[in-house]
C-alpha positions as CSV (number, residue, x, y, z in Angstrom):
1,X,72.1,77.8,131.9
2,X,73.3,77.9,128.2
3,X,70.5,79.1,125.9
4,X,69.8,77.5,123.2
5,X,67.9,79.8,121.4
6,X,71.3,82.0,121.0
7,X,72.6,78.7,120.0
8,X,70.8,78.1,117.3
9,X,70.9,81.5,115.9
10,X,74.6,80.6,114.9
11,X,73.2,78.6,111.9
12,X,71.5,81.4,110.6
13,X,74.9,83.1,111.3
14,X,75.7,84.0,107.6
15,X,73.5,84.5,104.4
16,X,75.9,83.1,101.6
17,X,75.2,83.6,97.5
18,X,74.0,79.8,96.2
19,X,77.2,80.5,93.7
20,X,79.7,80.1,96.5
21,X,81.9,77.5,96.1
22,X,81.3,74.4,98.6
23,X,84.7,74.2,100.1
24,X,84.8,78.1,100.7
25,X,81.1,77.9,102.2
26,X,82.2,74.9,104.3
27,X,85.9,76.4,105.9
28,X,84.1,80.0,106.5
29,X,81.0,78.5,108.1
30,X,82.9,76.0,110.6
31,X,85.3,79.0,111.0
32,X,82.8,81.6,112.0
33,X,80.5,79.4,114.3
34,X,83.4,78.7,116.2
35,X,83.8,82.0,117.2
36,X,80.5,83.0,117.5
37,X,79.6,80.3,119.8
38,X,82.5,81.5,121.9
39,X,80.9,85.0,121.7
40,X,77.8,84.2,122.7
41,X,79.0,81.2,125.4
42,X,77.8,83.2,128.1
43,X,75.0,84.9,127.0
44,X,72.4,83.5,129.1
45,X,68.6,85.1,129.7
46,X,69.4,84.0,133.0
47,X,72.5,85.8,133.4
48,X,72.7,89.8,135.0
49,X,74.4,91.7,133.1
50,X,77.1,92.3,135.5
51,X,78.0,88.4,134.9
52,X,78.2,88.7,131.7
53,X,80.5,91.8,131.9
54,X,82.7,90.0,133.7
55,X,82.7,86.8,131.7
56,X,82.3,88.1,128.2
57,X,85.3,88.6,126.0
58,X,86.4,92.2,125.6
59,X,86.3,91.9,121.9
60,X,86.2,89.9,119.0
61,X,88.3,90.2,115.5
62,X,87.1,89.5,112.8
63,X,89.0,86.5,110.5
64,X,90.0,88.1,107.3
65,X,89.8,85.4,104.9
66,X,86.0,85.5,105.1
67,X,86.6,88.8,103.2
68,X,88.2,87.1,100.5
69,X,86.0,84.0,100.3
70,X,82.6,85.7,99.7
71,X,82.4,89.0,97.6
72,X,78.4,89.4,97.5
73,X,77.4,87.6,100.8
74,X,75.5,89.4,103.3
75,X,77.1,88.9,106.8
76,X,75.4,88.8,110.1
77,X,77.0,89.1,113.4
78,X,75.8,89.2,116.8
79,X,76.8,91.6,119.8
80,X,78.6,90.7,122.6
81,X,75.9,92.1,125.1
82,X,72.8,93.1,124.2
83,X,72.1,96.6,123.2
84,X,75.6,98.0,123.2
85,X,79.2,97.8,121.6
86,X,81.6,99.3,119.0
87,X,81.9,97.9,115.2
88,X,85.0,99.2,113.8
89,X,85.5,98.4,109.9
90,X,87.0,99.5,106.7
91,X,85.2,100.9,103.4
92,X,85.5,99.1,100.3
93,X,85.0,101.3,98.0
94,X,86.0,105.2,97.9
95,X,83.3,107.6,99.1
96,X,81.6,109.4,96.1
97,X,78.7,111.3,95.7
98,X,76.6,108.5,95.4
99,X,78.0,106.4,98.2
100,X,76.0,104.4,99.9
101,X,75.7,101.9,102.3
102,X,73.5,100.4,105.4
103,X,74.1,98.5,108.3
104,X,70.8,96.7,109.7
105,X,70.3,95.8,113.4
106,X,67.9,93.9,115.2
107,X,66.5,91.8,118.4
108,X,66.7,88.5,117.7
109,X,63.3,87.8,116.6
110,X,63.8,90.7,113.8
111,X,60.7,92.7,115.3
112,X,63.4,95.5,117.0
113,X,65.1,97.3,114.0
114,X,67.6,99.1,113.9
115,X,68.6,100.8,110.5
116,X,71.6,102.9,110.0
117,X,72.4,104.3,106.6
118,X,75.7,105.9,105.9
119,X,76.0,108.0,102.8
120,X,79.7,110.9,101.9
121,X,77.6,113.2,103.8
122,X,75.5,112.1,106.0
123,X,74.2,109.8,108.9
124,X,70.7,108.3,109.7
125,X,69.5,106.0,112.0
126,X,65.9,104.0,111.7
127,X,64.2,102.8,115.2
128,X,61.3,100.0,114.4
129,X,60.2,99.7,118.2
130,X,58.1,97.2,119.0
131,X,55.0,99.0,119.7
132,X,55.5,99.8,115.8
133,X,56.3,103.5,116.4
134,X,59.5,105.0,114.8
135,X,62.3,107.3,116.0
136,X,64.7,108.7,113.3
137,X,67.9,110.9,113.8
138,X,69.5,112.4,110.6
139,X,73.8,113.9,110.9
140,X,75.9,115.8,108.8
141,X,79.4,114.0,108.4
142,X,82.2,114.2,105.5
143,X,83.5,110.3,105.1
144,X,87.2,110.5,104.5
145,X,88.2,109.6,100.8
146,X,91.8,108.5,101.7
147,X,92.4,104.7,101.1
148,X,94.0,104.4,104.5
149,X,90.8,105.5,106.7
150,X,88.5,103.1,108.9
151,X,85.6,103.7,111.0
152,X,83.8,103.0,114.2
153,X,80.4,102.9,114.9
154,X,79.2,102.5,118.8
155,X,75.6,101.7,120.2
156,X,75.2,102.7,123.6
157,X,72.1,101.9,125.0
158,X,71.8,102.8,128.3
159,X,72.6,106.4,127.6
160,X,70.7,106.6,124.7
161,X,73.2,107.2,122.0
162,X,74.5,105.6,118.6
163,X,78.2,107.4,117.9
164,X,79.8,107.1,114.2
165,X,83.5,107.9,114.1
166,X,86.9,107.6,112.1
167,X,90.0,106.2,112.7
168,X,91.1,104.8,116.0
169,X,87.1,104.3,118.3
170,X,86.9,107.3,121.3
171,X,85.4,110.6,121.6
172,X,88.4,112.4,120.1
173,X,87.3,111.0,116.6
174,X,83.8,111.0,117.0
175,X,82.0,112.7,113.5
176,X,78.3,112.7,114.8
177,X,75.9,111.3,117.3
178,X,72.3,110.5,117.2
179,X,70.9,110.9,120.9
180,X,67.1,108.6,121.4
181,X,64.3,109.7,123.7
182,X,63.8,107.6,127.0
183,X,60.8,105.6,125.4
184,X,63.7,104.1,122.8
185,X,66.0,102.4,125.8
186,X,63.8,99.4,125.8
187,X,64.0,98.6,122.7
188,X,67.7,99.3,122.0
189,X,68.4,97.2,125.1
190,X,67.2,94.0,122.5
191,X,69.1,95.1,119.8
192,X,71.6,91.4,119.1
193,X,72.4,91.5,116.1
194,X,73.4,93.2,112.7
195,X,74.2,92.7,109.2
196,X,76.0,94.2,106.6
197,X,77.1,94.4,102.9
198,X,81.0,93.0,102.4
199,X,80.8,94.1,99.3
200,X,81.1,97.3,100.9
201,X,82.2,97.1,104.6
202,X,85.1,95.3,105.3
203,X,84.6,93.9,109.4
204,X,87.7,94.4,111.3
205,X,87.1,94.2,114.7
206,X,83.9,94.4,117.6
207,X,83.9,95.5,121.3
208,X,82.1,94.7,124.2
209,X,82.2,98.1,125.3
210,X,80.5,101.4,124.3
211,X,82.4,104.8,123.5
212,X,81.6,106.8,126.7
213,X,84.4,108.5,128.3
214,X,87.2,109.9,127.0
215,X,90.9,108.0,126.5
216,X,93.4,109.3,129.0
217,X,96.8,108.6,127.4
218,X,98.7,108.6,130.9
219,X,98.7,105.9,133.3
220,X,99.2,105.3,136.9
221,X,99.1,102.6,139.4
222,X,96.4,102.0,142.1
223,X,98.9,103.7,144.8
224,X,98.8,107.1,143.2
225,X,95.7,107.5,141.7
226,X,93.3,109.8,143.9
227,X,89.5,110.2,142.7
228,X,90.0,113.5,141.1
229,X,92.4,111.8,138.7
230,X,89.4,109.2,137.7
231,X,86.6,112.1,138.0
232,X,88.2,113.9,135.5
233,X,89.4,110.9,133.2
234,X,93.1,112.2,133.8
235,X,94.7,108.8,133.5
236,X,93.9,105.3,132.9
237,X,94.2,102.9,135.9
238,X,96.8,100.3,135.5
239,X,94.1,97.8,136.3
240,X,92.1,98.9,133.5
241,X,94.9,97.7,130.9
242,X,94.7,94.7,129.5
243,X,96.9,91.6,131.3
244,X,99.6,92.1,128.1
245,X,99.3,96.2,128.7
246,X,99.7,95.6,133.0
247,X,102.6,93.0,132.0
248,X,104.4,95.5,130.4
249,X,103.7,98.2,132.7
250,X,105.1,96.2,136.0
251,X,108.1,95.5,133.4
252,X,109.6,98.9,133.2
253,X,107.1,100.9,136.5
254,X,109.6,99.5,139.0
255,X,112.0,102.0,141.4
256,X,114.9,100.5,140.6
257,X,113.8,100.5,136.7
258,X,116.0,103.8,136.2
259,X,118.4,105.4,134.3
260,X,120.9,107.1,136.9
261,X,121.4,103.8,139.1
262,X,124.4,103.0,141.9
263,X,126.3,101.1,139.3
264,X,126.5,104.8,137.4
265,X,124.8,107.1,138.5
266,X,126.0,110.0,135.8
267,X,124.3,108.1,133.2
268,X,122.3,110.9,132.0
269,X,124.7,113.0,132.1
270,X,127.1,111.2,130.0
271,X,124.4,110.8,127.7
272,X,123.7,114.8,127.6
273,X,128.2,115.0,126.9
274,X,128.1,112.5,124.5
275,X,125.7,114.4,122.5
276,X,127.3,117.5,122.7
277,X,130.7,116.4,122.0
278,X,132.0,116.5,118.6
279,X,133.9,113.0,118.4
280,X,131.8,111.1,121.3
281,X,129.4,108.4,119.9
282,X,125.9,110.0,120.0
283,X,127.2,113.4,118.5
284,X,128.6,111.3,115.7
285,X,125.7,108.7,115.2
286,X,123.5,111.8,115.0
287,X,125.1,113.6,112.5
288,X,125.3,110.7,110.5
289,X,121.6,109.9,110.9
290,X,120.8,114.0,110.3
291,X,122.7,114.4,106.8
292,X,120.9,111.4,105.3
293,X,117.3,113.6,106.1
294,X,115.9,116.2,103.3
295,X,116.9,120.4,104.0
296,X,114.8,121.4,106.9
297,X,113.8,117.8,108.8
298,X,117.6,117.3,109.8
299,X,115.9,116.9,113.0
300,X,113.7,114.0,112.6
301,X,116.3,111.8,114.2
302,X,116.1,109.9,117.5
303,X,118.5,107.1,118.8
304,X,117.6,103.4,119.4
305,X,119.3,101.6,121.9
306,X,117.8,98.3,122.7
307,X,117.8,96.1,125.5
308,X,118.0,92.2,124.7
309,X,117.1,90.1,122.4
310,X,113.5,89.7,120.0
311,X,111.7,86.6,121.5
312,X,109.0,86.4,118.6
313,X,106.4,88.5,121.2
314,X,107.1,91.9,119.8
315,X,107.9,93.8,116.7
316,X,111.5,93.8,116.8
317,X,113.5,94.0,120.0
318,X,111.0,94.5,122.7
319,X,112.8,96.9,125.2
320,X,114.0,99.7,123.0
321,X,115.4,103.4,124.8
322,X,115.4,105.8,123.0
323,X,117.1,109.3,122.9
324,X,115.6,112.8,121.6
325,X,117.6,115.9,121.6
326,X,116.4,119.1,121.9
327,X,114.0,119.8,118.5
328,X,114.9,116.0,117.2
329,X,111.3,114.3,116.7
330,X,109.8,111.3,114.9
331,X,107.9,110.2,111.7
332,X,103.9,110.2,111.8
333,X,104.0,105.9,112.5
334,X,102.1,103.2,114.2
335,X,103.1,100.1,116.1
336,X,102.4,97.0,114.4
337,X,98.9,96.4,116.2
338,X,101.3,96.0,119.6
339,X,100.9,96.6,123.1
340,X,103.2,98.5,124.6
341,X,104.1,100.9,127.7
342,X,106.3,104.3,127.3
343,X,108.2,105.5,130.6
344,X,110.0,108.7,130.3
345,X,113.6,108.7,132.2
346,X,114.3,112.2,131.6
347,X,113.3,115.6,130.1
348,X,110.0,115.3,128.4
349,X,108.5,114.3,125.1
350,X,105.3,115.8,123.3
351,X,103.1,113.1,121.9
352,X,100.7,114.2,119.0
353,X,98.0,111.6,118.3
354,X,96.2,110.8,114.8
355,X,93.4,109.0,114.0
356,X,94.8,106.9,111.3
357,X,98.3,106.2,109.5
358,X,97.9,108.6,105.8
359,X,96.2,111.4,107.5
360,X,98.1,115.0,109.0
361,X,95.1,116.0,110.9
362,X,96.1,115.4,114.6
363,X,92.9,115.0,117.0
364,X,94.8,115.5,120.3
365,X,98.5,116.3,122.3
366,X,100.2,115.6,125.3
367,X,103.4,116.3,126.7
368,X,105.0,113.8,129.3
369,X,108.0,114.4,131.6
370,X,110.1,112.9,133.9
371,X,108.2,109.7,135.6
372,X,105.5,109.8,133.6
373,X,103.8,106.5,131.8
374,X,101.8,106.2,128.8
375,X,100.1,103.5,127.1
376,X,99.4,101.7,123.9
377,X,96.6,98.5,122.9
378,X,96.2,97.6,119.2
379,X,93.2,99.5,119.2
380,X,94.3,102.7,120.4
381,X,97.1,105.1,120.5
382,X,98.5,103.4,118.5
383,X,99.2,106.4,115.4
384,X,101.2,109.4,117.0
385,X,104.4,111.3,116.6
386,X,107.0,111.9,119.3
387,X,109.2,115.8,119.4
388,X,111.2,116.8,122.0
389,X,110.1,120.5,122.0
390,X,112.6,121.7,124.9
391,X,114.8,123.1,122.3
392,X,117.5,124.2,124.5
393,X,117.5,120.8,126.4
394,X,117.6,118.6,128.1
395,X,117.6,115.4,125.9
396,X,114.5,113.3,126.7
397,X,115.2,109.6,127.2
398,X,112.7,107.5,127.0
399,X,111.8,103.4,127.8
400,X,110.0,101.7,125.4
401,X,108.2,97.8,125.3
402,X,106.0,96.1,123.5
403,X,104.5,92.7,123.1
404,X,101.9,91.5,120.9
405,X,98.3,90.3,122.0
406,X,97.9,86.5,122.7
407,X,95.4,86.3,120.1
408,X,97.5,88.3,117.4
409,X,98.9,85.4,115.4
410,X,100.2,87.5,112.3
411,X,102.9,89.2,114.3
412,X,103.2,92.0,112.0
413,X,106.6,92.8,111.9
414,X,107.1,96.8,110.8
415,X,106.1,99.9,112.2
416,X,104.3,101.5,109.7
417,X,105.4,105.8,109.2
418,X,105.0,108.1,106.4
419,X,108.5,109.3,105.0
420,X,110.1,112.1,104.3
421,X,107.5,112.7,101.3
422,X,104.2,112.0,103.5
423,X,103.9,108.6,102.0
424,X,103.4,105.3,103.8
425,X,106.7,103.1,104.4
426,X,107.7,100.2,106.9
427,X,110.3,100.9,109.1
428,X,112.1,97.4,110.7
429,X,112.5,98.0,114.3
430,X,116.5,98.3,114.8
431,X,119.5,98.9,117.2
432,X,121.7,101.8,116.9
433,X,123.6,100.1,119.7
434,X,123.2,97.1,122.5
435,X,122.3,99.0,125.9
436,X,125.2,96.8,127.6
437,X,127.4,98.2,125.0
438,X,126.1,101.5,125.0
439,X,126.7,102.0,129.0
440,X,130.1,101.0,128.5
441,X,130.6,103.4,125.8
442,X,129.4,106.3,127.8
443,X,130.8,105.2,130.7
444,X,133.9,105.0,128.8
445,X,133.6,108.4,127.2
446,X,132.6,110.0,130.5
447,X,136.0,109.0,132.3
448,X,137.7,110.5,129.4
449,X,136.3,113.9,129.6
């Protein structure tokens, strides 16, 4: 049964200035009850919470233009469960020494406070419980002053700990953590609802789900995982992507999905001639693509070799191979807020995340190899750099694909890199050549040799 209590809390959804203008107040307020009443749809008393797990959306975006339309409201937004989730927004203003700012959450009867203040160098957190008794915890942090930073904050209830982070929301960006008695967990369990300064925080996104365990960057498929694998957080299930991230997966995961097939099976190999052959197409494309690049990053140079057509679901082409030679490597970039799935064909490819695009200051690195999968969701993995550190070979060859999320309607259309001079540019998704073209070329070249 629906409860309307919850219901009703939409009106009080947002506190707006009396100076906002009517047809703003009217188009944000329709706008946001919408989706709140979607949030909260299934948030019955009556409900377990394994119900509402299963029912609940994973996450909810926050719409922009609210950002735009009201410069001194104070927002309030709910949770998706009770007692636990992820906030992930932007600062407004560049961290000084003064910098201030607080985020206020609450049961829905106000009584259960939490209150979280975040100044440049440190982190508290408030507990009103509702016996009247107090818990505080007090962190150190260092808030990033580059423009290009966002944060995450994540309330986990049931194991008694409120997280604060930047960049991309997991424990490999995690700055501090407040940890709460036993006595706390009832109380946090109420905790609904929170508010916020705009003038300060920019919203971009909340999740159902608490920061817990760490990201594993590799995936495989119910068939080969064992329980050691999931024990140790070694890879992500392919059931635990999302239906756009398993889509893409059973796209490209296949046997027969391969590089080195019936119809020519020396593929590779051509590959590995053309590059070495002065004359042949990739040696040539190459050095064309290496003298255009500053003295000492003639190897940030990859080749893109795309398969189809772009439907309007992806950021350019949405099956793109691509070729490393030995030392070649890529631009610090991210991926348009896309899903998408990496398969590696051949040799392997190191893979150096980042928190955020702007920043140097990796948090983590993997290396994948022949057979291997990894994975990307607009919400993480999404900021990394690919090298091929085998310097004397063999070329890595890689599959890539990528769709965007059924509710991403703004189809951004770049990937986003810093250049050759560390500063943020958009890079349109190209073809160096058609893959039916390409085989025939090598195929061509290999006869030849």
């Amino acid at each position: 049964m629906l409860n309307t209590g919850i219901i009703g809390k939409t009106l009080d959804f947002i506190s707006i200035s009396q100076h906002t203008a009517p047809i703003a107040y009217i188009w944000l307020f329709l706008r946001l009850v919408k989706q709140q009443f979607i949030s909260l749809l299934y948030q019955s008393e009556n409900m377990s919470s394994s119900n509402i797990n299963l029912r609940n959306p994973r996450e909810y975006i926050f719409p922009q233009p609210m950002l735009e339309a009201l410069e001194t409201a104070t927002l309030q937004t709910q949770l998706l469960i009770k007692g636990q989730g992820v906030f992930i927004f932007e600062l407004t203003k560049t961290p000084s020494t003064t910098f201030e700012t607080r985020i206020n959450c609450a049961d829905y009867s106000n009584k259960i406070r939490l209150d979280i203040k975040i100044t440049k160098n440190e982190f508290s957190a408030l507990l009103t419980k509702s016996d009247g008794n107090t818990f505080e915890g007090i962190e150190r942090i260092a808030l990033s002053t580059n423009d290009k930073a966002f944060y995450w904050l994540s309330l986990d209830s049931h194991n008694l700990v409120l997280r604060f982070g930047i960049g991309e929301a997991r424990l490999e960006t995690e700055s501090c953590r407040i940890m709460f008695d036993d006595a706390c967990k009832k109380d946090l369990l109420t905790i609904s609802q929170f508010s916020f300064d705009d003038a300060v925080i920019a919203p971009l996104r909340m999740l159902r789900d608490p920061i817990s365990t760490p990201v594993a960057l590799a995936v495989k498929g119910s068939d080969d995982l064992t329980m050691d694998d999931i024990a140790a957080h070694r890879f992500m299930p392919k059931a635990n992507l999302s239906e756009i991230g398993q889509l893409l997966y059973d796209n490209v995961a296949g046997k027969k999905f391969v590089l080195d097939d019936d119809d020519f099976p020396e593929f590779s190999q051509a590959i590995e001639y053309s590059i070495k052959t002065p004359g042949c197409w990739c040696h040539t494309k190459l050095a064309e693509k290496s003298k255009s690049k500053p003295a000492g990053q003639e190897k940030k140079i990859y080749l893109r070799i795309t398969l189809g057509q772009n439907s309007g679901e992806s950021p350019g082409i949405p099956y793109v191979m691509e070729i490393w030679p030995p030392g070649c490597y890529s631009s610090i970039h991210s991926h348009a807020g896309a899903n998408a799935i990496i398969r590696v064909f051949t040799g392997s490819v190191a893979v150096t995340m980042y928190p955020f695009l702007g920043t140097e200051e990796s948090f983590g690195k993997a290396t994948f190899k022949a057979g291997d999968i990894a994975w990307i969701s607009p919400t993480l993995n999404q900021y990394h750099m690919l090298k091929n550190e085998n310097l004397d070979g063999p070329t890595c060859i890689t599959i890539q694909c990528y769709m965007y999320d059924k509710d991403d309607l703004g189809h951004y259309s770049y990937f986003d890199y810093l250049d050759d001079n560390n500063k943020l540019a958009q890079f349109n998704p190209n073809s160096d050549m058609d893959f039916v073209e390409f085989k025939a070329t090598m195929r061509k070249e290999w006869a030849k040799r």
